[in-house]
C-alpha positions, 0 to 999 in steps of 0.5 A: 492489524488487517483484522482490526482495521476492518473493524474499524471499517464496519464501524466507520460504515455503521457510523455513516449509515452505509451498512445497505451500501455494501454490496459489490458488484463484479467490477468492484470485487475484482478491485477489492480482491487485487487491492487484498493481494497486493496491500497483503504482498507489500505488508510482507515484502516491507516486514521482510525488508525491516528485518533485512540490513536493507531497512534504511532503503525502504522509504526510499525503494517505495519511490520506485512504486510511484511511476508504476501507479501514474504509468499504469493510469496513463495505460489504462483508457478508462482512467482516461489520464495522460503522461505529460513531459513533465511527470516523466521528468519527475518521475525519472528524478525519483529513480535516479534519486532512488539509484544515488541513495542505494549508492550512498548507502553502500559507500557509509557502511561499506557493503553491497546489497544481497541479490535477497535484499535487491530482489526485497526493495525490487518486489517492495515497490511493485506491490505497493504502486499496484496497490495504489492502481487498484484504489485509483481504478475502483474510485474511477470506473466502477459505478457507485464506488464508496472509498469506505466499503472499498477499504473494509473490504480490502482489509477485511480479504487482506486479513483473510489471505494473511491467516490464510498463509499463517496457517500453511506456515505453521509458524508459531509466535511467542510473546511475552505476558508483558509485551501482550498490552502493548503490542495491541495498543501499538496495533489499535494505532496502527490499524487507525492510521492504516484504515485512515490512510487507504480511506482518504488516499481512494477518496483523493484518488477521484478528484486528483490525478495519478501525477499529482497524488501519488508522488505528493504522498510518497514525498510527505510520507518520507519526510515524516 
């Protein structure tokens, strides 16, 4: 999937008539490198959490990722933002919210989380609000920042570090002849969206600031 939205992202530069703009500076590819790694860590942590009884908590654990990205904007000087009163009050909201939903959960069907599953929802949001500061960082201080080279590239690294670790774990899939067909169109869908959703989150990213954005999206990512 990380493969194909870096196609996408070639194509759409192609497109754009970017193709001489995307060189990267050592700013720039240390933030492609740190989006690589954490969009490629959440990638597996949320496959890892699907696959666990603790999927119906995902949506809701990535809340939790949401103050580290505006917390992180304020800690950081060159992103020259600041932590009103009012975001930390949101913010706490979506941690209590986040703490009375696991406890929902628990009370319906009658079973704790395993310290894998708490570790999983843990580690889940931490890679993808780190995601997030990586995109809102390279938008910001680095000079001649392009939100489509930034997303091809992150893709593109992301594809390279997850064969990477496909190859050192030496696990084989097997898939049907049948389910061939339509796993690749389910991840031509996926990769669209994926590609579109890095694109326009970076672009956001330079006109709005972390309080604003990123609790926004997690909202309206969860009631869809």
């Amino acid at each position: 999937r990380m493969a194909v939205s870096a196609i996408f992202g070639f194509l759409f530069l192609l497109l754009q008539g970017k193709l001489s703009h995307m060189g990267l500076d050592a700013a720039g590819a240390l933030c492609v490198l740190w989006s690589a790694i954490t969009n490629s860590a959440f990638v597996v942590l949320w496959l890892c959490c699907v696959h666990s009884d603790a999927y119906m908590l995902v949506e809701v654990a990535l809340t939790l990722g949401v103050p580290i990205a505006v917390c992180g904007s304020a800690c950081i000087p060159a992103l020259n933002e600041t932590l009103r009163m009012n975001s930390v009050i949101g913010m706490l909201a979506l941690v209590i919210a986040a703490v009375l939903m696991q406890g929902y959960n628990r009370h319906m069907h009658r079973e704790r989380l395993s310290a894998k599953e708490l570790l999983l929802l843990i580690a889940l949001p931490i890679s993808s609000g780190l995601a997030d500061l990586s995109q809102k960082y390279y938008i910001v201080s680095v000079e001649s920042a392009d939100a489509a080279v930034f997303s091809f590239y992150t893709f593109l690294l992301s594809a390279l570090i997850l064969g990477i670790c496909c190859v050192l774990q030496k696990q084989q899939c097997k898939i049907s002849n049948g389910a061939t067909k339509k796993i690749l169109l389910y991840t031509a869908a996926m990769a669209i969206c994926l590609f579109a959703n890095m694109y326009f989150k970076t672009m956001a990213a330079a006109i709005m600031s972390s309080a604003v954005l990123y609790p926004l999206l997690q909202c309206c990512s969860m009631l869809l």
